[in-house]
C-alpha positions in Angstrom: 36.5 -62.2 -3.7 39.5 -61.2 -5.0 41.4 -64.0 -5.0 38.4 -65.5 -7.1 38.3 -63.1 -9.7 42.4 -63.4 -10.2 41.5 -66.9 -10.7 39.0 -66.7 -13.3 41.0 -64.2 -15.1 44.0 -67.0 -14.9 41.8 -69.6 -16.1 41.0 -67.1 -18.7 44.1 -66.8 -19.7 45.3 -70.3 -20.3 42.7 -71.2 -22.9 42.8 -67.9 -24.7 47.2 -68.5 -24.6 46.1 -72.5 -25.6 43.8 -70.8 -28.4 46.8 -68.9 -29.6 48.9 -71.8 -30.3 46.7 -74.0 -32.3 45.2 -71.2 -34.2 49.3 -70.8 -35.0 49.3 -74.2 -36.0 46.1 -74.5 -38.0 47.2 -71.3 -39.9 50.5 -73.0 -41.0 48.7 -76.1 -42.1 45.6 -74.5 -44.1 47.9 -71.8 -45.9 50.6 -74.4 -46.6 48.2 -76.9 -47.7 45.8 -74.4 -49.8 48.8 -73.0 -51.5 50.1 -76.6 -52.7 46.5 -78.2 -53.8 45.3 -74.4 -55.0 42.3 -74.8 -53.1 41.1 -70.8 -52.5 38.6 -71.9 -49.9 41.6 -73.4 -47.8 43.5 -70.2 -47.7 40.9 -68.3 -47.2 40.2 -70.2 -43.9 43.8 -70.0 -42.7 43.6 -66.3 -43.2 40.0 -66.6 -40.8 42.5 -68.4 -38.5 44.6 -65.4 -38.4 42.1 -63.7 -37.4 41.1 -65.7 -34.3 45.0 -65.2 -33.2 44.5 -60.8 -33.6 41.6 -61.4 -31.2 42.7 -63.8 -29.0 45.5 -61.3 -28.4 43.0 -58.8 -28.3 41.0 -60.6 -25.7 44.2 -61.3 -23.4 45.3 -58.0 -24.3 41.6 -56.3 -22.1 41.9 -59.2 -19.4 45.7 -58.2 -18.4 44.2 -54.5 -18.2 41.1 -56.0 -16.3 43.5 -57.1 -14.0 44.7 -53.3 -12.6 43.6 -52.4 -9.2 41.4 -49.5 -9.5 42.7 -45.8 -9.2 42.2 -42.2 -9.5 41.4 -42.7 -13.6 39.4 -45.7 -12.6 37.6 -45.5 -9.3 35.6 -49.0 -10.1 38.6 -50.4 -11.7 39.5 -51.1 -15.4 37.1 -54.6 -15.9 35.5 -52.8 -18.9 38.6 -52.7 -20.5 37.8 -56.8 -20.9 34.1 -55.9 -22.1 35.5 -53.4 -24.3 38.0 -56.7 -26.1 34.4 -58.4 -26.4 33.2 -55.9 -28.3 36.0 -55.6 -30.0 35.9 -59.5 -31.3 32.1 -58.9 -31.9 32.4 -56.7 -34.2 35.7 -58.8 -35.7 32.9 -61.9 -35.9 30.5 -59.8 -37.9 33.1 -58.3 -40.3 34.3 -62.5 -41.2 30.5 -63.4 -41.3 29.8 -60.9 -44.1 33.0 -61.5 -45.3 31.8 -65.5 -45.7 28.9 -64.1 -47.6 30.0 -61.6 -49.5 32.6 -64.4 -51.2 30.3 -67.0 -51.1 27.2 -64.7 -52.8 29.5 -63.6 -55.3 31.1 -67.3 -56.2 27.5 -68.8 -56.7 26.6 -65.7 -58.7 29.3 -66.1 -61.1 28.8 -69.8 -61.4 31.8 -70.6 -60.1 32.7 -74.1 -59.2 35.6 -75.6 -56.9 37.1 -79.3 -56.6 39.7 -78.9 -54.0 41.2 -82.7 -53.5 41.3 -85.1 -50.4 44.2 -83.3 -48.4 41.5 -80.4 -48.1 38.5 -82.5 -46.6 41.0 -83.9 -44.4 42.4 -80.5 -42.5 38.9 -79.2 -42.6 38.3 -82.0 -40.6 41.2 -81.5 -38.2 40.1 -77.5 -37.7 36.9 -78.1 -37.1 37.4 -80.9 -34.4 40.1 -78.7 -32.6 38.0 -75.1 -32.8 34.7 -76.9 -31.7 36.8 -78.4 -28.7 38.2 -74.5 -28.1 34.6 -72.8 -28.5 33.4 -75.8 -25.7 36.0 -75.0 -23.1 36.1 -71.1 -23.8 32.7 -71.0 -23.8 32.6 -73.0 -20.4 35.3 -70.9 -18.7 33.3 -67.6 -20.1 30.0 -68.9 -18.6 31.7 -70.1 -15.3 33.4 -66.3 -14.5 31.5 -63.7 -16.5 33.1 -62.7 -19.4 31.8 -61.2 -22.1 35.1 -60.9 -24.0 35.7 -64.7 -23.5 32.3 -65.7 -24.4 32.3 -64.2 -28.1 36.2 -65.4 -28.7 34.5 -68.7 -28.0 32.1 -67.8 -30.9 35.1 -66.6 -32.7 36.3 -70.4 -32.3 33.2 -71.6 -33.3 33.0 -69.3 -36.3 36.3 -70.8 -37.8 34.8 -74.3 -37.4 32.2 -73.0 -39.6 33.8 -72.0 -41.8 35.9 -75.2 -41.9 32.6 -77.2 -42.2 32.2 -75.2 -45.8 35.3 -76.0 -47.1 35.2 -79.5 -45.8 31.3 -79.4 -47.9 33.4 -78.0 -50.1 36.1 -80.8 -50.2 33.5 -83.9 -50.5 31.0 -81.5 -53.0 34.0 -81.6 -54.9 34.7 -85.2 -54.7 31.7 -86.1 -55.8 31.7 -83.9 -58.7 29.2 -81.0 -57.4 31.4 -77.5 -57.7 29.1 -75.5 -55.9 28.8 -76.9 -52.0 31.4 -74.5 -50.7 29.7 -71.4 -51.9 26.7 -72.8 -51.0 28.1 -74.4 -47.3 29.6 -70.8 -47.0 26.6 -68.2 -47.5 24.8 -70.3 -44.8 27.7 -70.5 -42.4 28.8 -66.5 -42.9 24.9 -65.7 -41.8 25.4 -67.9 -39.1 28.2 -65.8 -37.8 26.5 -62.3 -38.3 23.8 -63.8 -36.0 26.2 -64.6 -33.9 28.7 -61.6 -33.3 25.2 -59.3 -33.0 24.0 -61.4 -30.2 27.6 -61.2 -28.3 27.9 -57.1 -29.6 24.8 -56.5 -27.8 26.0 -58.1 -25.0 29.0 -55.8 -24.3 27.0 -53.4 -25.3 24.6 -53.4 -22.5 26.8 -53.4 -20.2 29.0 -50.5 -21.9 25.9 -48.2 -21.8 25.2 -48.8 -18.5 22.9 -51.4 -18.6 21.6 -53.2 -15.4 21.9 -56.7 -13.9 20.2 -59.9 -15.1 17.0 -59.4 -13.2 17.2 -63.1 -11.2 20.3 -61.3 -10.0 18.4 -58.8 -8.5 16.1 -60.9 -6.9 18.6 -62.9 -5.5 20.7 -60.1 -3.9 16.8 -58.8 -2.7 16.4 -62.4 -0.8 19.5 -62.0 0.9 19.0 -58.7 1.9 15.1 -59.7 3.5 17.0 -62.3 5.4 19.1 -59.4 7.1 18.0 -59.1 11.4 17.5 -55.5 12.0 15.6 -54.9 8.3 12.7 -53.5 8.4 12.3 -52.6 4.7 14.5 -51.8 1.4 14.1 -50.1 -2.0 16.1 -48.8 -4.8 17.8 -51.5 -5.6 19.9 -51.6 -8.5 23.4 -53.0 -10.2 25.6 -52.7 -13.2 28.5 -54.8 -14.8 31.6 -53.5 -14.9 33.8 -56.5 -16.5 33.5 -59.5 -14.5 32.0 -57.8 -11.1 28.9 -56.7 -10.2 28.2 -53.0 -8.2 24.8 -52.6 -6.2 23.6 -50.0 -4.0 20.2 -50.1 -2.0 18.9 -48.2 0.3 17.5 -50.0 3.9 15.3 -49.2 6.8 15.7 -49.4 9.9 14.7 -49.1 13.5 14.9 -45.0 14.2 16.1 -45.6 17.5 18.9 -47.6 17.1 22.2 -46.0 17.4 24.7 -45.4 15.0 26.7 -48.0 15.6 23.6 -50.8 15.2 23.0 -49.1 12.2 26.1 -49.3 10.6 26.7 -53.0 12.2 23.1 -53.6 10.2 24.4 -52.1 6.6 27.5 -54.3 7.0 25.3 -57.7 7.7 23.8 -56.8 4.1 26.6 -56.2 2.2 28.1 -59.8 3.4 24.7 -61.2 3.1 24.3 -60.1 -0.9 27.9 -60.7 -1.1 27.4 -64.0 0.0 24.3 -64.6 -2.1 25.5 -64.3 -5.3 28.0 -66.5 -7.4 30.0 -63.3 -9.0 31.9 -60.9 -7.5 29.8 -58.2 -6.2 30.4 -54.7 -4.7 27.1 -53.3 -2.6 26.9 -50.2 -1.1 24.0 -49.6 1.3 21.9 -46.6 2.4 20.3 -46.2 6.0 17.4 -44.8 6.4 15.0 -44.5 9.4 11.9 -45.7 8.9 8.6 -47.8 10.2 8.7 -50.9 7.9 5.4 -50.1 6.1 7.6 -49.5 3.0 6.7 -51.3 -0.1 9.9 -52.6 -2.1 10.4 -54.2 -5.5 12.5 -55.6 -7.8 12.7 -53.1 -10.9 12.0 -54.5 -13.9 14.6 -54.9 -16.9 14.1 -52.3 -19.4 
């Protein structure tokens, strides 16, 4: 299990360093080229693209801390430190989406009108093909090992294509002699990205205050426990998040008769059974009780 979650946080990692680089590169280009056309809207998008560096560092930043074997601050370990970065670009993604509005609002307000040139629909084109290609693969390697904090730097990398798509609207507006597609392009775009950083906020969110499993979780870790010889019954089950792994306890019944030993053999069949059950790291602790098996248990229900 271990040696799994050291590799997802690797994988992690690698596209989040990858994600550093070209947002390097995009930010030289669009602040370069927005400086020598004059086009606002392109600078204003290479200074989005410095942002997407701060929280890709901020995102590596809770993953190398996620990484710390847990100790006498951190019984569980530190993987909230990681959930704690997602917020942390969350609230980054809400800030640029009303940011995006605020600009774009106030530019249509004052009627005001931009023609940026050809060179500016052409590296609007380039950053949105390379951030849609980083939100894909972030967003794949944050779906495939848990992360919060990967899965809204993905949307961070999806925002910034966004916002490329209004100054590339901008760009051909502009071409075609209509001065008001970027402010337009970018009021729609900057509530797209509110939308967005709320969903991933209240994400981390849950899981900072405590909140439980998915509830299929549940019922899969309840399946693998029902499969267990020696169980006669179960109930209170339950799990949190913390980072990337999972923490369950239930408690079991079992055969009063059976010795200590049995017992104990039985608890330790359904803590590999659950283990083995789920696809994310999971730490169960189980309860043994006596009992006759007449015990009723159920899956809680999400609140």
């Amino acid at each position: 299990m271990m040696s799994e979650t050291r590799s997802g946080q690797d994988t992690g990692s690698r596209i989040t360093a990858v994600g550093i680089v070209l947002n390097l590169g995009l930010l030289t280009l669009k602040l370069a080229v927005g400086l020598l056309v004059g086009s606002a809207a392109l600078f204003a998008d290479g200074i989005h693209s410095a942002s997407d560096i701060a929280t890709d560092l901020a995102v590596l930043g809770g993953m190398r801390i996620a990484r710390r074997k847990p100790d006498v601050a951190h019984p569980y370990g530190h993987g909230r430190f990681e959930t704690l970065a997602g917020a942390t670009v969350s609230g980054a993604l809400i800030l640029v989406g009303a940011y995006l509005v605020w600009t774009s609002g106030s530019g249509l307000y004052r009627g005001t009108e931009s023609f940026p040139g050809a060179a500016v629909v052409f590296i609007a084109v380039l950053s949105v093909g390379i951030k849609e290609w980083l939100y894909r693969r972030t967003a794949s390697v944050a779906t495939r090992v848990g992360s919060a904090a990967l899965l809204a730097n993905a949307w961070h990398h999806r925002s910034d294509a966004l916002s490329s798509v209004a100054v590339l609207a901008g760009g051909i507006g502009g071409l075609v002699g209509w001065g008001h597609a970027d402010q337009l392009a970018g009021l729609i775009v900057g509530l797209m990205v509110v939308v967005a950083g709320g969903r991933t906020l209240g994400t981390t969110l849950h899981e900072l205050t405590e909140g439980g499993v998915a509830r299929s979780d549940l019922e899969t870790a309840a399946e693998a426990i029902a499969r267990v010889e020696g169980v006669r019954a179960w109930h209170q089950l339950r799990g949190r998040r913390v980072g990337r792994e999972s923490f369950m306890d239930v408690h079991v019944l079992v055969d009063p008769q059976l010795s200590v030993v049995a017992a104990h053999h039985i608890a330790t069949e359904v803590e590999n059974a659950v283990r083995g059950a789920c696809e994310r790291p999971v730490n169960v602790i189980v309860h043994v009780e006596p009992g006759a098996g007449d015990e009723t248990a159920a899956v809680q229900e999400e609140p």
